[in-house]
N, CA, C and O atoms as a GROMACS GRO file, in nm:
protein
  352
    1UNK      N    1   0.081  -0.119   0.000
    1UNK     CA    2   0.000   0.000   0.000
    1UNK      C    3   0.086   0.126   0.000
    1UNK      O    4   0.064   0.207  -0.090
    2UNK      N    5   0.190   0.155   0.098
    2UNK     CA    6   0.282   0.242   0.107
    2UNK      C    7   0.363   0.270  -0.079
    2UNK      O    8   0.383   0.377  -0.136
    3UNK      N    9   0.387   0.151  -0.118
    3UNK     CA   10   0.386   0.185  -0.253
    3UNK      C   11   0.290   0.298  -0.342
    3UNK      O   12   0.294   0.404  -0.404
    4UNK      N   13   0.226   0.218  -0.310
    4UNK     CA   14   0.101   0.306  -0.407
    4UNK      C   15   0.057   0.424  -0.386
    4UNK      O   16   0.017   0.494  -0.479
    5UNK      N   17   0.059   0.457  -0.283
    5UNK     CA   18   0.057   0.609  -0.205
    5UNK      C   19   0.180   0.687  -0.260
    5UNK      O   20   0.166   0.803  -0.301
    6UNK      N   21   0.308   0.619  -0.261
    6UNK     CA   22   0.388   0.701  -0.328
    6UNK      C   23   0.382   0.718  -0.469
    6UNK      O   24   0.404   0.821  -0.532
    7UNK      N   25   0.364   0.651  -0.494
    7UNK     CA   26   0.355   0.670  -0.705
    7UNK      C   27   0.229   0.758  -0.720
    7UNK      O   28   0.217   0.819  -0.827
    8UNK      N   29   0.116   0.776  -0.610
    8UNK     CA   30   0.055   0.898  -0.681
    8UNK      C   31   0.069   1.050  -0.652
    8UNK      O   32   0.016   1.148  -0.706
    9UNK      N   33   0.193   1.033  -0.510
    9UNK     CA   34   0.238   1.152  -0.466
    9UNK      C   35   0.343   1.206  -0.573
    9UNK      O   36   0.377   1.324  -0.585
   10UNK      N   37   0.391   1.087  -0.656
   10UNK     CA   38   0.572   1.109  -0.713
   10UNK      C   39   0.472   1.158  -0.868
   10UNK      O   40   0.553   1.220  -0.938
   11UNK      N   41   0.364   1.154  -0.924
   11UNK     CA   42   0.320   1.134  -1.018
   11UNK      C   43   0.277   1.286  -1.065
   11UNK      O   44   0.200   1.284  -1.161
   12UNK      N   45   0.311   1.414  -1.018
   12UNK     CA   46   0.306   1.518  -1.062
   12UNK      C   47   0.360   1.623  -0.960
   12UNK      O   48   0.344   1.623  -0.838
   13UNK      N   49   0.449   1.742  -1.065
   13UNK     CA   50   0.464   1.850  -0.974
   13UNK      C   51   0.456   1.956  -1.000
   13UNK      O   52   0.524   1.990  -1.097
   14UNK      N   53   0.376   2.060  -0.936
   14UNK     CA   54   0.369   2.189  -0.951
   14UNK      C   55   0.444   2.268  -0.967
   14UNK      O   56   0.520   2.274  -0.870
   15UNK      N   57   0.480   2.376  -1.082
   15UNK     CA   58   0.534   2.481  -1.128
   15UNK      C   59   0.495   2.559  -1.073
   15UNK      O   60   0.374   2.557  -1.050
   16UNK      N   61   0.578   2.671  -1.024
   16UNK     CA   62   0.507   2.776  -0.958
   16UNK      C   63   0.404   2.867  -1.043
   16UNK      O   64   0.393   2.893  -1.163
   17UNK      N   65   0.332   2.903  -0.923
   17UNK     CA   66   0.212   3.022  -0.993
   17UNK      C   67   0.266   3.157  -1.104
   17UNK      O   68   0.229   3.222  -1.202
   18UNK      N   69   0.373   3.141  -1.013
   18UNK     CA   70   0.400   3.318  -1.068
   18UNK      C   71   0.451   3.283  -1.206
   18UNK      O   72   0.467   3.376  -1.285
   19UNK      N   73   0.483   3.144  -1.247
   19UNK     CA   74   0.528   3.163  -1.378
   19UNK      C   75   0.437   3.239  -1.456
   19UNK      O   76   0.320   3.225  -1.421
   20UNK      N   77   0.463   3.341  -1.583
   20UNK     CA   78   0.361   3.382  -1.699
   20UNK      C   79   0.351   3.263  -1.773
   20UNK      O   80   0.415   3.159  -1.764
   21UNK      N   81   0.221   3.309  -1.877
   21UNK     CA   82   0.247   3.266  -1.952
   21UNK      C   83   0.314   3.198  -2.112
   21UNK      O   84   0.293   3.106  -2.192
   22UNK      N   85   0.416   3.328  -2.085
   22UNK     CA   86   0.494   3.321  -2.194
   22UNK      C   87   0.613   3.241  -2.182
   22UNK      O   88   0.687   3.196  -2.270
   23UNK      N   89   0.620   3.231  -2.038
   23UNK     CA   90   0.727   3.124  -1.958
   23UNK      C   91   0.746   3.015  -2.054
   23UNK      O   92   0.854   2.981  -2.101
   24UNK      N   93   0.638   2.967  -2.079
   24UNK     CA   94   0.621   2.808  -2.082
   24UNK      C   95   0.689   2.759  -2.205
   24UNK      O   96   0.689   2.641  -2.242
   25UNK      N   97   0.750   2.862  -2.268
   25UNK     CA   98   0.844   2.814  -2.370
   25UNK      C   99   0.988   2.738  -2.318
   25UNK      O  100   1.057   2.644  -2.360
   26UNK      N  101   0.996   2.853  -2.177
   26UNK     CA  102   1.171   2.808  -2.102
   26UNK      C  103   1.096   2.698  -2.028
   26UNK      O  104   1.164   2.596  -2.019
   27UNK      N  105   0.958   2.688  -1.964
   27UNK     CA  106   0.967   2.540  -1.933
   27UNK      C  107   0.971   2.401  -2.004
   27UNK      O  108   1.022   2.298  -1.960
   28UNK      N  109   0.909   2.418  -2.120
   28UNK     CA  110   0.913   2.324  -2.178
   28UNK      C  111   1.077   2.305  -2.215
   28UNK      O  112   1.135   2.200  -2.191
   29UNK      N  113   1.151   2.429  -2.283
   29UNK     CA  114   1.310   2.423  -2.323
   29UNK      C  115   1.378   2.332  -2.203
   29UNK      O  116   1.470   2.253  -2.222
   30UNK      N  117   1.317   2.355  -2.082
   30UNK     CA  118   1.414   2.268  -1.956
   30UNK      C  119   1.379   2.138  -1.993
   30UNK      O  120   1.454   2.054  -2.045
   31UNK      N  121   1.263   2.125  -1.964
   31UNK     CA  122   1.185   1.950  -1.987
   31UNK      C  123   1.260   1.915  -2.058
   31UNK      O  124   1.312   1.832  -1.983
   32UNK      N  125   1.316   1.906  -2.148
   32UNK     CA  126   1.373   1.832  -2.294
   32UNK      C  127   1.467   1.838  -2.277
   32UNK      O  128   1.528   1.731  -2.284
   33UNK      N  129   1.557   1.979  -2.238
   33UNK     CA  130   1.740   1.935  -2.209
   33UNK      C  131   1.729   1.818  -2.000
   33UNK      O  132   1.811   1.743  -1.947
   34UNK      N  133   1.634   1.850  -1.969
   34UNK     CA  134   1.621   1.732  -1.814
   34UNK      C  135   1.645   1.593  -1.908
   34UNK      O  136   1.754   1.536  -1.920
   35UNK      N  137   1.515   1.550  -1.974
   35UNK     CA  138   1.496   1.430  -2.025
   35UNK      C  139   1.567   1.397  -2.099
   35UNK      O  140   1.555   1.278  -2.127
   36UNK      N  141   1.670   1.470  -2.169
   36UNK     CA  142   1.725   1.410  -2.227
   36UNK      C  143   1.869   1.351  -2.147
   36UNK      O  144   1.911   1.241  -2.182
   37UNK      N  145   1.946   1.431  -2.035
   37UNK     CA  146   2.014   1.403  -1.924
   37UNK      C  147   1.959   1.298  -1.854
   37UNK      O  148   2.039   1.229  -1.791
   38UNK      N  149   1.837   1.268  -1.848
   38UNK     CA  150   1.804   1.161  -1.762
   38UNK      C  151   1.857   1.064  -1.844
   38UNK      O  152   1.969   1.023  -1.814
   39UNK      N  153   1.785   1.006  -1.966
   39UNK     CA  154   1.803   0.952  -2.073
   39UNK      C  155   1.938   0.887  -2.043
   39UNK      O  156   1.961   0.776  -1.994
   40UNK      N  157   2.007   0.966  -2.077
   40UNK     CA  158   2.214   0.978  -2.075
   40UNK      C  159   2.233   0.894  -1.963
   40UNK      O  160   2.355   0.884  -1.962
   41UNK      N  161   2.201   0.842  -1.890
   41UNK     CA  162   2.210   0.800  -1.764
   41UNK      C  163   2.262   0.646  -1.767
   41UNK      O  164   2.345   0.582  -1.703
   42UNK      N  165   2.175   0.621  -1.870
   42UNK     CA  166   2.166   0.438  -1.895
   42UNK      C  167   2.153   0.350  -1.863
   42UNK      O  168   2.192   0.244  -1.913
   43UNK      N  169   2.076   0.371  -1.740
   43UNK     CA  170   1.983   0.237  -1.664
   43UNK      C  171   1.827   0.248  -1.725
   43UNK      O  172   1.769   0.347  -1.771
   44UNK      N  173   1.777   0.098  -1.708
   44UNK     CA  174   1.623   0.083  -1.792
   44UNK      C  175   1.576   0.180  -1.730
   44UNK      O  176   1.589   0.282  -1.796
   45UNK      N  177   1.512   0.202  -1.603
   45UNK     CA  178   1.420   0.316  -1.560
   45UNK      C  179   1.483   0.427  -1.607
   45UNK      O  180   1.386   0.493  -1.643
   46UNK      N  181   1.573   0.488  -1.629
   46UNK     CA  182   1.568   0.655  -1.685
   46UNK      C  183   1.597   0.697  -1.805
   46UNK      O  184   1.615   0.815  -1.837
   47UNK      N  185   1.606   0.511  -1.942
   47UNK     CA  186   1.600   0.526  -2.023
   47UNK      C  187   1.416   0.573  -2.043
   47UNK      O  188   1.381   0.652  -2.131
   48UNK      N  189   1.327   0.515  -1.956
   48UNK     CA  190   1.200   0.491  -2.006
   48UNK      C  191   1.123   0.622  -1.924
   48UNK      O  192   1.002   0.640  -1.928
   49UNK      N  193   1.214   0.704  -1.853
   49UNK     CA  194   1.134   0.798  -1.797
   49UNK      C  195   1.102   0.921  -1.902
   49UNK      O  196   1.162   0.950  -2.005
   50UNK      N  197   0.999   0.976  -1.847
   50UNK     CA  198   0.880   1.089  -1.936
   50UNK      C  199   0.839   1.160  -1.852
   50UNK      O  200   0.780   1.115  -1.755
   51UNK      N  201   0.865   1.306  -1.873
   51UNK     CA  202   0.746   1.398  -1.867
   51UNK      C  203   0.729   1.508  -1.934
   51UNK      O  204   0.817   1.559  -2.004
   52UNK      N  205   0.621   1.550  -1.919
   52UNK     CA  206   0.561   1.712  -1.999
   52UNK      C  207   0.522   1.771  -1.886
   52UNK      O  208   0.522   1.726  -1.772
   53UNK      N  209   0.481   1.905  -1.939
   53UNK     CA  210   0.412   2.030  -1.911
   53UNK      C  211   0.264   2.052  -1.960
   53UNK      O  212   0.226   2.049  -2.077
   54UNK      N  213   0.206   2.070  -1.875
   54UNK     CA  214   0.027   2.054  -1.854
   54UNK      C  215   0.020   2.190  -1.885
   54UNK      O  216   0.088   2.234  -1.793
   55UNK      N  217  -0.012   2.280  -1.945
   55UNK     CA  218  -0.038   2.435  -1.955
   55UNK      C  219  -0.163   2.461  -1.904
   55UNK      O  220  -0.191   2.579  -1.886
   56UNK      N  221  -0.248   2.375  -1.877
   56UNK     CA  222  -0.413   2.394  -1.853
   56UNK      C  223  -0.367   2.361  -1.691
   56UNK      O  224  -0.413   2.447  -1.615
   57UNK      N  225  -0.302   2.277  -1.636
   57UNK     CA  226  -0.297   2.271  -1.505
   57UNK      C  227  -0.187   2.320  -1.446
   57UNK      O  228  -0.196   2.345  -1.326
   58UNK      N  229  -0.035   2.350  -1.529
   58UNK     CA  230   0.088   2.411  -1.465
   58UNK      C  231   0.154   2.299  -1.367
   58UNK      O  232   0.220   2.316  -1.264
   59UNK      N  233   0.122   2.194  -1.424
   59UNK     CA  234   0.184   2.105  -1.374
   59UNK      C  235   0.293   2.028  -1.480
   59UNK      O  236   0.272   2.018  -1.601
   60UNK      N  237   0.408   1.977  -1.415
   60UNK     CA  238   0.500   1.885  -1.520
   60UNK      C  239   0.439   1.795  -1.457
   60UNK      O  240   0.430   1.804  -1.334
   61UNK      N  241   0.365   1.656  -1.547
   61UNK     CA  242   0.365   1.530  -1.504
   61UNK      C  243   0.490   1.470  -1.588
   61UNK      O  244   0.564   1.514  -1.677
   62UNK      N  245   0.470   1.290  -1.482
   62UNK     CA  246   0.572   1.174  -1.524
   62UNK      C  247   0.521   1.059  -1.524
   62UNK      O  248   0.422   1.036  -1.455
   63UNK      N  249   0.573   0.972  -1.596
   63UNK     CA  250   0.525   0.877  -1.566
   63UNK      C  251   0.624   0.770  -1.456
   63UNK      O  252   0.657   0.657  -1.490
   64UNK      N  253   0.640   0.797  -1.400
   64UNK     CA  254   0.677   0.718  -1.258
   64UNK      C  255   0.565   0.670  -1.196
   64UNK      O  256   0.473   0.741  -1.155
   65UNK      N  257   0.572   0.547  -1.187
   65UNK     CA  258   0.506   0.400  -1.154
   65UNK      C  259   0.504   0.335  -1.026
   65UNK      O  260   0.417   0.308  -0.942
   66UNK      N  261   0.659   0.314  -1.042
   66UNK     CA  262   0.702   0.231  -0.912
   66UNK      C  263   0.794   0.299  -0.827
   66UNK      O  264   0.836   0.408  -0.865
   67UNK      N  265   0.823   0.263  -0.745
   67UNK     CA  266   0.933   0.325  -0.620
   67UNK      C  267   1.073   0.285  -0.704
   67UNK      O  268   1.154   0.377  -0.716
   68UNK      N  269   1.101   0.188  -0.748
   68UNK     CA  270   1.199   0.171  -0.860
   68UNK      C  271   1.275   0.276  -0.961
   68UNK      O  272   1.396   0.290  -0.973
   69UNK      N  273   1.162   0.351  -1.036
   69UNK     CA  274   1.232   0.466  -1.096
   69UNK      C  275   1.215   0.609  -1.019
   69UNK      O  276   1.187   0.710  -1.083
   70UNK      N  277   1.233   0.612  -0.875
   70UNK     CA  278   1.230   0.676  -0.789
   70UNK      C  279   1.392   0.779  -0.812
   70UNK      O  280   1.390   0.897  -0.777
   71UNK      N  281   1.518   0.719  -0.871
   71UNK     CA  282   1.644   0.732  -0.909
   71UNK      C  283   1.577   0.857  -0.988
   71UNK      O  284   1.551   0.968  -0.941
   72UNK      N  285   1.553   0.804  -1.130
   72UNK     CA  286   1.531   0.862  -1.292
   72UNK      C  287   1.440   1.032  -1.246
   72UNK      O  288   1.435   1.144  -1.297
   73UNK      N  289   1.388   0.974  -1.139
   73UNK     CA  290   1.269   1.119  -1.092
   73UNK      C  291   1.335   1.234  -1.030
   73UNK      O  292   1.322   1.354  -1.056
   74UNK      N  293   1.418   1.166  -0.931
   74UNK     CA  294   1.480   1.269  -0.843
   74UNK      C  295   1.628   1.326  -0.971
   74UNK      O  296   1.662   1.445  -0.972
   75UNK      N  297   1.683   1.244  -1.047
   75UNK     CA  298   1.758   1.362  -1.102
   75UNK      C  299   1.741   1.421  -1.203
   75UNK      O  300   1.829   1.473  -1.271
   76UNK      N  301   1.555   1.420  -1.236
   76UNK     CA  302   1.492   1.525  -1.337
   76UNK      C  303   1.462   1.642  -1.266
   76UNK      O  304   1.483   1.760  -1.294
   77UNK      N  305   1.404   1.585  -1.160
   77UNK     CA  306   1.369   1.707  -1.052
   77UNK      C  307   1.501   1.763  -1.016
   77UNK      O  308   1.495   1.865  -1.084
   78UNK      N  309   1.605   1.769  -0.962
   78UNK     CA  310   1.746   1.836  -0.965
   78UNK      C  311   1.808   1.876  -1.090
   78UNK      O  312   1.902   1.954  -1.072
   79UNK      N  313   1.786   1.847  -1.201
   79UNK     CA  314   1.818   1.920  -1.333
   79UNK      C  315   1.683   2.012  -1.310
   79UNK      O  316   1.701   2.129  -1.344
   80UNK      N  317   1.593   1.993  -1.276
   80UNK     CA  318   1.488   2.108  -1.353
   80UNK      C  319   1.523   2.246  -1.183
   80UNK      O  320   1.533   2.366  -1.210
   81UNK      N  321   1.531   2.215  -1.084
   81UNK     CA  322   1.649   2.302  -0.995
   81UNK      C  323   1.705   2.366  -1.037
   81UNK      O  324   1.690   2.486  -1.060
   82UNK      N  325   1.798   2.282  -1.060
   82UNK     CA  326   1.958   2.377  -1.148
   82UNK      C  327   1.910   2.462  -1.262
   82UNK      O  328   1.990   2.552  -1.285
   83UNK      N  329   1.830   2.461  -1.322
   83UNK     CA  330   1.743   2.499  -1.422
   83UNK      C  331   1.654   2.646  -1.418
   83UNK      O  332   1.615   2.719  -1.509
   84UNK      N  333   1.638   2.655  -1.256
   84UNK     CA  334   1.531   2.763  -1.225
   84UNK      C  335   1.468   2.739  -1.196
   84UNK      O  336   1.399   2.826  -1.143
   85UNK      N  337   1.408   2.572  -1.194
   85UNK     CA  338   1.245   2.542  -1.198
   85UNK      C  339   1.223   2.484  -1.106
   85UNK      O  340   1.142   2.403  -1.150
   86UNK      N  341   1.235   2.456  -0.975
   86UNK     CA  342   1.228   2.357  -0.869
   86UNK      C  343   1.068   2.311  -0.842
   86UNK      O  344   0.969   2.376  -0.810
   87UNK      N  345   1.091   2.156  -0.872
   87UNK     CA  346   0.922   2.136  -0.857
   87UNK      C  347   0.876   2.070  -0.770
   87UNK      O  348   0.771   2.007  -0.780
   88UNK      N  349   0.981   2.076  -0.620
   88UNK     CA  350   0.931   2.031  -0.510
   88UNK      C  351   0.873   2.149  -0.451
   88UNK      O  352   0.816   2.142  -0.343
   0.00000   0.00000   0.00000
């Protein structure tokens, strides 16, 4: 159960409010240089990790599943940090 509680906590994160909307060009520009660093990584989970930018909700979702690609998550979320974008 403790599983599952986490994969729907790990399963989206909020961008801040104050971004505009013209932002969402540099967010999306991060998303893609993150994912593709994750990518670079070369274990199965962060070859297979994903996410976007929700513009209707201002959320980046992922698809993180299991506590397993728990790795692939945390160093998208620390590239998107280093980035400007912290989405804890």
């Amino acid at each position: 159960m403790r599983k599952l509680i986490a994969v729907l906590f790990l399963g989206f994160a909020w961008v801040p409010s104050s971004l505009a909307q013209d932002d969402t060009a540099v967010v999306k520009k991060a998303i893609l240089e993150c994912l593709s660093f994750v990518h670079s990584l070369g274990d199965p989970f962060s070859k297979k990790f994903d996410a976007y930018y929700s513009v209707a909700t201002r959320k980046v979702e992922n698809n993180v599943a299991f506590v397993e690609e728990r790795p692939a998550l945390f160093q998208f979320q620390k590239c998107m940090a280093e980035h400007g974008l912290p989405l804890t």
